[in-house]
LOKE-171117 format. One record per residue (C-alpha): residue in three letters; chain; x, y, z. Coordinates in nm, 2 decimals. Example, Ala and Ser with C-alpha at 12.3 -4.5 7.8 and 13.67 -1.06 7.14 Angstrom:
BEGIN
r = ala	c = A	px = 1.23	py = -0.45	pz = 0.78
r = ser	c = A	px = 1.37	py = -0.11	pz = 0.71
//
This chain:
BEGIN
r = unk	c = A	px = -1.79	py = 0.86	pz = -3.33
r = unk	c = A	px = -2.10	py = 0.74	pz = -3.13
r = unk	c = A	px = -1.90	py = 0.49	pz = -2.92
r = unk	c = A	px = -1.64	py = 0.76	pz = -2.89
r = unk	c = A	px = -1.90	py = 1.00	pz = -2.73
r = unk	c = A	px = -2.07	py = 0.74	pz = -2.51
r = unk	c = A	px = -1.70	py = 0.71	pz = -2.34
r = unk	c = A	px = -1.65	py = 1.05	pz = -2.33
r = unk	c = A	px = -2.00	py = 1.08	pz = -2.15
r = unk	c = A	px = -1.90	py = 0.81	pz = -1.90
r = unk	c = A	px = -1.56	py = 0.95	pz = -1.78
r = unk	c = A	px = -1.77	py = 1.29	pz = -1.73
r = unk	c = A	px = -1.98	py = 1.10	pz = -1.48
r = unk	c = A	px = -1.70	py = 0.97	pz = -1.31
r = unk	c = A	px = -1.53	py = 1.26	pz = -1.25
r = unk	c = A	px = -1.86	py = 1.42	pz = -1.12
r = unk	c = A	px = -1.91	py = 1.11	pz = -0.91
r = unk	c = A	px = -1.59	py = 1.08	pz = -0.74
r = unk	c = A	px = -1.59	py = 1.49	pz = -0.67
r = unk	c = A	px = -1.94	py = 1.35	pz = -0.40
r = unk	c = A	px = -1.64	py = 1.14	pz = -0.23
r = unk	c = A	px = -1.40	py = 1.22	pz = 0.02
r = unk	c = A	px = -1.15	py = 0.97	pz = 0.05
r = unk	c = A	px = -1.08	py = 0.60	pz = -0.15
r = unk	c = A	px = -0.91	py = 0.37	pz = -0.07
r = unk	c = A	px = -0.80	py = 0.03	pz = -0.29
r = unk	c = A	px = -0.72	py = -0.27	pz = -0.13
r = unk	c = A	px = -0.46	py = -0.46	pz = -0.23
r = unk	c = A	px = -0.27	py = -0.78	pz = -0.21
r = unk	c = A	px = 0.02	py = -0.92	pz = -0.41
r = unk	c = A	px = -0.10	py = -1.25	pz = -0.41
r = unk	c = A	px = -0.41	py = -1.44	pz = -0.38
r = unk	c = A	px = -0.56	py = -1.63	pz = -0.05
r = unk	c = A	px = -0.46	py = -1.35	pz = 0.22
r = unk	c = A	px = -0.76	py = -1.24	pz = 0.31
r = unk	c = A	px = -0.79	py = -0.95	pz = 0.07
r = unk	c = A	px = -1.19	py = -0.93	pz = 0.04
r = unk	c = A	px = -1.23	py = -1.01	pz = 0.41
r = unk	c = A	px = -1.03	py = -0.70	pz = 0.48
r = unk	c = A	px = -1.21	py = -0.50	pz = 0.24
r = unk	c = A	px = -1.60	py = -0.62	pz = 0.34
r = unk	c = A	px = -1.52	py = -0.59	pz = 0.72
r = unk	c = A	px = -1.33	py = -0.20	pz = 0.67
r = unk	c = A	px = -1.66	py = -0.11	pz = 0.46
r = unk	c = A	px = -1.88	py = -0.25	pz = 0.73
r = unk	c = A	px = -1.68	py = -0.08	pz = 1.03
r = unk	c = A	px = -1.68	py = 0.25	pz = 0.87
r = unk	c = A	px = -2.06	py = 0.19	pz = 0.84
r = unk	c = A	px = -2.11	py = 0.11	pz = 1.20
r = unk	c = A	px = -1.89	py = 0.41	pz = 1.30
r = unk	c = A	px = -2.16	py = 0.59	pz = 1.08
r = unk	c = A	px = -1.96	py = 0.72	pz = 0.79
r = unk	c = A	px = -2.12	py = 0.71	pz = 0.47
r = unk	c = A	px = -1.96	py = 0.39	pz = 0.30
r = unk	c = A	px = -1.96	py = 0.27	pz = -0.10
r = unk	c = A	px = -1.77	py = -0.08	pz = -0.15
r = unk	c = A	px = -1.68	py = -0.16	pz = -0.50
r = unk	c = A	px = -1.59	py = -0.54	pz = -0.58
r = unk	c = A	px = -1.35	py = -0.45	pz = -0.90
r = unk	c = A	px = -1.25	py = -0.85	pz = -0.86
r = unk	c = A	px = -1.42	py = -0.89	pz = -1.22
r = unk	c = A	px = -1.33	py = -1.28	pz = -1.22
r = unk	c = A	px = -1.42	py = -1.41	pz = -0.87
r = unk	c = A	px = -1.59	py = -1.12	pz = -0.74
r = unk	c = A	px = -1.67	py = -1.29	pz = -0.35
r = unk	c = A	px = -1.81	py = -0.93	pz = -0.21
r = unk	c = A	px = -2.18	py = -1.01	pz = -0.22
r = unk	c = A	px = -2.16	py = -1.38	pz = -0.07
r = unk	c = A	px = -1.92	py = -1.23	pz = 0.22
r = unk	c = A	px = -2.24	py = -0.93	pz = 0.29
r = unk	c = A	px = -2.48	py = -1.21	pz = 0.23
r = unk	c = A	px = -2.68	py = -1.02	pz = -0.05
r = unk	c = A	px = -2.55	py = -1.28	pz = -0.32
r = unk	c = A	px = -2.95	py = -1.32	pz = -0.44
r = unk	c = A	px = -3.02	py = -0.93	pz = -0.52
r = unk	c = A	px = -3.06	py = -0.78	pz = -0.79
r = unk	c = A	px = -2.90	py = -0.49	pz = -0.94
r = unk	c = A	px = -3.17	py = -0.28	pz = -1.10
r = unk	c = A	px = -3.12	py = 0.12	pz = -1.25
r = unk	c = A	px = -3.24	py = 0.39	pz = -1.51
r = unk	c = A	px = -3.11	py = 0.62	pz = -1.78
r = unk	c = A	px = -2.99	py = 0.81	pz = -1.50
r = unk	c = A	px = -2.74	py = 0.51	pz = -1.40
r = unk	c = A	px = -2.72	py = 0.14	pz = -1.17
r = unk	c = A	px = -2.87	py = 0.18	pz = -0.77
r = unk	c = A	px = -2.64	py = -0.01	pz = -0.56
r = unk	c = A	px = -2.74	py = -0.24	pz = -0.28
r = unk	c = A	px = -2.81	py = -0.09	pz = 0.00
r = unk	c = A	px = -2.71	py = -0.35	pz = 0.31
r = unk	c = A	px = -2.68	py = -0.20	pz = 0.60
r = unk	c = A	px = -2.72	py = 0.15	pz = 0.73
r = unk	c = A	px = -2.48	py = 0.39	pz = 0.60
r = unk	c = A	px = -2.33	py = 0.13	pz = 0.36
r = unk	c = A	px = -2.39	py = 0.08	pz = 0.00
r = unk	c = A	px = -2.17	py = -0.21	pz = -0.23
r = unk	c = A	px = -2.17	py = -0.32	pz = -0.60
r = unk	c = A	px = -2.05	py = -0.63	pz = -0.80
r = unk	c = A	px = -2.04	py = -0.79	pz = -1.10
r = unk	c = A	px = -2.20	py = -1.11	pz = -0.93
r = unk	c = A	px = -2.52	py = -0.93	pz = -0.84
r = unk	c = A	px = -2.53	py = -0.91	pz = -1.25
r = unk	c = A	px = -2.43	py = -1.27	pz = -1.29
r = unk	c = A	px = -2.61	py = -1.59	pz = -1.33
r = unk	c = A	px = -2.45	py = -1.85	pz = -1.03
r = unk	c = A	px = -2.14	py = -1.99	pz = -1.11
r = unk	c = A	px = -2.14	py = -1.82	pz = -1.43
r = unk	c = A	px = -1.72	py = -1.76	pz = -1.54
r = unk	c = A	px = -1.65	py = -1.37	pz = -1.65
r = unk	c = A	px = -1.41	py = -1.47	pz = -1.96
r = unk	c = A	px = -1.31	py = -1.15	pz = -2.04
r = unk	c = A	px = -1.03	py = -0.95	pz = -2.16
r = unk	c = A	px = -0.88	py = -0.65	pz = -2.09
r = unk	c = A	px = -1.07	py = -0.37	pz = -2.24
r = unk	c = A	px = -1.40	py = -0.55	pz = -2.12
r = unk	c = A	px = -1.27	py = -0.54	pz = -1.75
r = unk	c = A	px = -1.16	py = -0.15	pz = -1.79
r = unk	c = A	px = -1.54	py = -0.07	pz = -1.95
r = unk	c = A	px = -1.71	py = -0.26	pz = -1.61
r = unk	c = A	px = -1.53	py = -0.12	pz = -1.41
r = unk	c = A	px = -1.59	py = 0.26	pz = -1.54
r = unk	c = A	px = -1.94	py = 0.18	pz = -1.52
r = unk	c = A	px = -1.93	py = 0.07	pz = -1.17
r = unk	c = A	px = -1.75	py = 0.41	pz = -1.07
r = unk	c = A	px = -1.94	py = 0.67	pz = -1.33
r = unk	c = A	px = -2.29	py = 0.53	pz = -1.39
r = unk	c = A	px = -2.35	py = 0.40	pz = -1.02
r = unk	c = A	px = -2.59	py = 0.64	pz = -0.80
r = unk	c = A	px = -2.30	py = 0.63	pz = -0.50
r = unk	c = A	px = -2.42	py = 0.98	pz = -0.41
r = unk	c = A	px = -2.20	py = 1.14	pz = -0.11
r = unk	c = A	px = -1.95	py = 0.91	pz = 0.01
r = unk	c = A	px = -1.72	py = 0.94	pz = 0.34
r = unk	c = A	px = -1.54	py = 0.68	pz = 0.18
r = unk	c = A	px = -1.52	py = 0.40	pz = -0.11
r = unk	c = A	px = -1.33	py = 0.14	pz = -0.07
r = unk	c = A	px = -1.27	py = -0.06	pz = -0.36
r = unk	c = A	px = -1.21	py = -0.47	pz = -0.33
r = unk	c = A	px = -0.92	py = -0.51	pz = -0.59
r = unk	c = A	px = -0.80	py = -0.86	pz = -0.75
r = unk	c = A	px = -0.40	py = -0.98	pz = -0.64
r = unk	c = A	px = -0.13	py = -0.86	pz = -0.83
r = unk	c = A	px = -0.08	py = -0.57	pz = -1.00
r = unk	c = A	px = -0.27	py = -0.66	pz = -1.33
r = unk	c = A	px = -0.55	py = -0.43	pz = -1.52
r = unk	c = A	px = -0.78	py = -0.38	pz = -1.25
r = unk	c = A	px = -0.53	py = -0.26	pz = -0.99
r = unk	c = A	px = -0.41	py = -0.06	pz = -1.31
r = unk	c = A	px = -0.74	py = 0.10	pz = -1.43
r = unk	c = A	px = -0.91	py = 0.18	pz = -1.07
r = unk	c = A	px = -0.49	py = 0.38	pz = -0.99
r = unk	c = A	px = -0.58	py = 0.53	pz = -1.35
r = unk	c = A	px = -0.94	py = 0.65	pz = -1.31
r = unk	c = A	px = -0.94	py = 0.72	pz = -0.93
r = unk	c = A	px = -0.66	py = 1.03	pz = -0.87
r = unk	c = A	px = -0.56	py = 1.08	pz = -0.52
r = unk	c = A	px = -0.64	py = 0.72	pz = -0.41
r = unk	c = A	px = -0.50	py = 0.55	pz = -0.10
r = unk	c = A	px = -0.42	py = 0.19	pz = -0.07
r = unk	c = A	px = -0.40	py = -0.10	pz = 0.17
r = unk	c = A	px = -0.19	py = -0.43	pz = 0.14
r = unk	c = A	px = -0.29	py = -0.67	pz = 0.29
r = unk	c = A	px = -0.07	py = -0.97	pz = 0.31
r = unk	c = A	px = 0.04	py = -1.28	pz = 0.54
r = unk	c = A	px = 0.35	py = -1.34	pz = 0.74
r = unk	c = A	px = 0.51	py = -1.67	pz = 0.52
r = unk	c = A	px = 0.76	py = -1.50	pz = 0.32
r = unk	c = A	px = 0.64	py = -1.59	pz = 0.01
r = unk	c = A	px = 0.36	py = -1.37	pz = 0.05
r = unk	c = A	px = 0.57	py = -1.07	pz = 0.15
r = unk	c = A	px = 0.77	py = -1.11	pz = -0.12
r = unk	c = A	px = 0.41	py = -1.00	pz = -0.34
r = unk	c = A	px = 0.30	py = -0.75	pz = -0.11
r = unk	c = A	px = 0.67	py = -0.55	pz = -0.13
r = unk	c = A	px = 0.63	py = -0.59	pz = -0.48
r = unk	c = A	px = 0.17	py = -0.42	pz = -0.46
r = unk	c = A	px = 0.37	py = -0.12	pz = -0.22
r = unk	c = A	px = 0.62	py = -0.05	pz = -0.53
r = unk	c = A	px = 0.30	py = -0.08	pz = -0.80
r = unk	c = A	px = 0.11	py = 0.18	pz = -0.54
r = unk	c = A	px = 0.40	py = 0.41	pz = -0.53
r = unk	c = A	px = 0.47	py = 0.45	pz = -0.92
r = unk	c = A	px = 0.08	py = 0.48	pz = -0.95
r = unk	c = A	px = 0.14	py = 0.78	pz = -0.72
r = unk	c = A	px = -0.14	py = 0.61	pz = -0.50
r = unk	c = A	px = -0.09	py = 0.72	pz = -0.11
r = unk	c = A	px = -0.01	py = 0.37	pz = 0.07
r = unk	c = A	px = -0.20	py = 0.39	pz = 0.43
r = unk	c = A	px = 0.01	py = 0.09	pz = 0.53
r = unk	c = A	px = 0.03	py = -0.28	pz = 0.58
r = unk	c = A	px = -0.23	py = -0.54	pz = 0.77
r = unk	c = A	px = -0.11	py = -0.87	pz = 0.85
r = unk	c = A	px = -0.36	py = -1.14	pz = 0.82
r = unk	c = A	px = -0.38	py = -1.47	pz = 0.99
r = unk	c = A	px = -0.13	py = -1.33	pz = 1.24
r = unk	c = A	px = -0.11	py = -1.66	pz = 1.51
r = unk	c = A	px = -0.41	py = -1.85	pz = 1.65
r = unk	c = A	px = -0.51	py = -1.91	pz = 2.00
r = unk	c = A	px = -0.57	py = -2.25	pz = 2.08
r = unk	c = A	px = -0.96	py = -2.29	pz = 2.16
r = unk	c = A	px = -0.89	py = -2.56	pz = 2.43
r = unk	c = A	px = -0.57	py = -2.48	pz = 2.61
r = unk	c = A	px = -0.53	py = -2.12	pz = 2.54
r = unk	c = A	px = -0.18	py = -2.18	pz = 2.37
r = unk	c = A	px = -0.08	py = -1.95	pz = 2.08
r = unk	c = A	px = 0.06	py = -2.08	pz = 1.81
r = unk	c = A	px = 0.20	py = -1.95	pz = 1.47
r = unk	c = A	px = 0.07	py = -2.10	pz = 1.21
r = unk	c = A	px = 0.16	py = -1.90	pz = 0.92
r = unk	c = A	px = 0.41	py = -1.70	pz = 1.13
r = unk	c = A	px = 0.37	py = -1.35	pz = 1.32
r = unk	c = A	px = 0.55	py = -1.04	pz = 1.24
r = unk	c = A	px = 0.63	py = -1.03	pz = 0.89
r = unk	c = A	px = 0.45	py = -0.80	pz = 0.77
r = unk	c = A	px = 0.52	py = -0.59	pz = 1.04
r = unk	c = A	px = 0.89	py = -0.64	pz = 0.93
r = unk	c = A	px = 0.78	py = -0.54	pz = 0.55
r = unk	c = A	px = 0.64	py = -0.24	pz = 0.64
r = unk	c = A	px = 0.94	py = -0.11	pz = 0.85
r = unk	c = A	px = 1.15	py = -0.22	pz = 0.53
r = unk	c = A	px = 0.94	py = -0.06	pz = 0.30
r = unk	c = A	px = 0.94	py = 0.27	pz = 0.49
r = unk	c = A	px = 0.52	py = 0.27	pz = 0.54
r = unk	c = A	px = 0.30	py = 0.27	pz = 0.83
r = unk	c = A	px = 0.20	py = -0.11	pz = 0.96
r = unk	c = A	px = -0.16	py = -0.11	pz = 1.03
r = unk	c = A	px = -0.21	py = -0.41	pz = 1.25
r = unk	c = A	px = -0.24	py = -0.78	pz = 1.27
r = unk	c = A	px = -0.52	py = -1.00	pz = 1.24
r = unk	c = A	px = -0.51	py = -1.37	pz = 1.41
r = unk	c = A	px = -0.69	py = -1.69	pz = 1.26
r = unk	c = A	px = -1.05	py = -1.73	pz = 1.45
r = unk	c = A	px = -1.28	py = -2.00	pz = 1.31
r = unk	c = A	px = -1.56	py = -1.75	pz = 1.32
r = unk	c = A	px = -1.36	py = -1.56	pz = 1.06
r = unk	c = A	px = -1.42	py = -1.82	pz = 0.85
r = unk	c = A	px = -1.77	py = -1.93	pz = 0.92
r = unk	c = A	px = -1.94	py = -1.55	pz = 0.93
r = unk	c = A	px = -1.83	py = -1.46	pz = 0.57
r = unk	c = A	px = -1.96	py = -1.80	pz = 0.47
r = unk	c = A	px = -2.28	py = -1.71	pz = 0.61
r = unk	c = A	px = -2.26	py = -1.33	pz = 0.48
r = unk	c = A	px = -2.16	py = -1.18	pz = 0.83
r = unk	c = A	px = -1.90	py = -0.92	pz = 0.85
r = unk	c = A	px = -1.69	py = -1.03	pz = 1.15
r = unk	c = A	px = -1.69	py = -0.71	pz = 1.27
r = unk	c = A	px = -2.00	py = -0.74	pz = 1.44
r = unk	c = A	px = -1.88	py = -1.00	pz = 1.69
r = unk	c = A	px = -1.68	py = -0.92	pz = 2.01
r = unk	c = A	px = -1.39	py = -1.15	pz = 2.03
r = unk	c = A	px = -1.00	py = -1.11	pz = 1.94
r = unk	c = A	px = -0.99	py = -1.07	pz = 1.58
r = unk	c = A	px = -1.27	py = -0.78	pz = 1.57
r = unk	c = A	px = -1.09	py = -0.57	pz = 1.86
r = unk	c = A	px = -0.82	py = -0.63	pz = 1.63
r = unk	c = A	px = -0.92	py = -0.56	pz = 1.35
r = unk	c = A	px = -1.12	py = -0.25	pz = 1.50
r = unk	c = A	px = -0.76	py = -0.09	pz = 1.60
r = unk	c = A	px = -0.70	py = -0.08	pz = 1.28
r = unk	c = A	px = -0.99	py = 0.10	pz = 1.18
r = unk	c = A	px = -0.92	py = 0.34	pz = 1.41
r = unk	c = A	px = -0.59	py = 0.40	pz = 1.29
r = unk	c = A	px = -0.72	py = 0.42	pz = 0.92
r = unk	c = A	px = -0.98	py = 0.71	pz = 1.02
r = unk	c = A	px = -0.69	py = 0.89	pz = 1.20
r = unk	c = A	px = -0.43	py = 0.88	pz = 0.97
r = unk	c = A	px = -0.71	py = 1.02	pz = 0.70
r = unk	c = A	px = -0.83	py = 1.31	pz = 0.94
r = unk	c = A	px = -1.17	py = 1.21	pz = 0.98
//
């Protein structure tokens, strides 16, 4: 009876929580290794700079990469009765993750029921306060976390993010369908590592391909939000817990257009 009050008590807080936030958006992938997280940290950190009030959630329970990627991997999550206070990094943004909880390298061996409690907690019992947005860092696939953050968060939007090699477009068609019977509202596809530009002789070349997730979208009937090309400072600013999005070169007026295009298509 006690534990069946405390839950009652926590999905009462998240519906009180998520009536202080205007839109939410889950970002998905079908299949690990496309860029999933980088697309999430560097939308949460745009929509900060544009001066939106912005909440990231890292639901990836077992490799949750959020903090090293914002470079606040060493704070500490501290709260109250009255619920968790998440990080505050930047100006207009706030994030939480299970590795701010976490001793280094520790593994999160957990099952189901486990990962559908945390993740409650991170919605209901975090002080997120008044949000223009919360974006919500999912795991690939379309496994319980994709499946409890559809369940608990009504009226959600979502984002795939996938590659052009085939096999990855073969997961992402499959994360639109698990959108659409979650009655999730899909904002459209990003293609990552979308060609790269030679450093040295200014040649482009298609590494991983260009254009199929363009081709996906149109297939799939939903919007395609943009491509994304490989950049070596990609890589080496989320090492060194620097949204990408703070630098001027190809990728970020890239990825920028996208943000754009998000904003617009959600009125704000």
């Amino acid at each position: 009876m006690e534990r069946f009050e405390r839950m009652k008590k926590l999905e009462e807080k998240i519906e009180e929580n998520l009536k202080h936030v205007k839109h939410k958006i889950a970002i998905l992938s079908g299949k690990g290794g496309v860029g999933k997280t980088t697309v999430a940290v560097n939308l949460a950190y745009a929509l900060a700079m544009k001066g939106y009030e912005t909440g990231l959630l890292d639901a990836d329970i077992h490799g949750p990469n959020v903090p090293k990627m914002l470079g606040i991997e060493h704070e500490g999550v501290y709260g109250d009765e009255e619920g968790m206070e998440p990080i505050k990094v930047a100006p207009h943004l706030k994030a939480i993750s299970l590795a701010l909880m976490l001793e280094k390298d520790a593994p999160v061996i957990w099952r189901g029921p486990l990962k559908m409690t945390a993740i409650k907690q991170f919605i209901g019992e975090v002080k997120w306060g008044n949000l223009d947005f919360l974006i919500v860092d999912l795991p690939p696939g379309t496994g319980d976390e994709p499946l409890s953050i559809a369940q608990l968060i009504k009226q959600s939007n979502a984002i795939v993010v996938t590659t052009p090699q085939d096999v990855a477009l073969l997961d992402s068609r499959r994360a639109v369908n698990f959108a659409r019977h979650l009655a999730m509202n899909v904002l459209g596809i990003i293609e990552n590592m979308s060609g790269f530009r030679c450093p040295h002789c200014g040649k482009e070349i298609n590494l991983f391909k260009v254009g199929g997730g363009e081709q996906a979208a149109r297939e799939m009937n939903v919007d395609f939000l943009g491509r994304i090309p490989i950049d070596e400072k990609i890589v080496v600013d989320g090492d060194i817990g620097k949204p990408f999005v703070t630098e001027q070169n190809e990728a970020s007026e890239a990825f920028m257009k996208i943000v754009e295009k998000v904003v617009k298509k959600l009125g704000m």
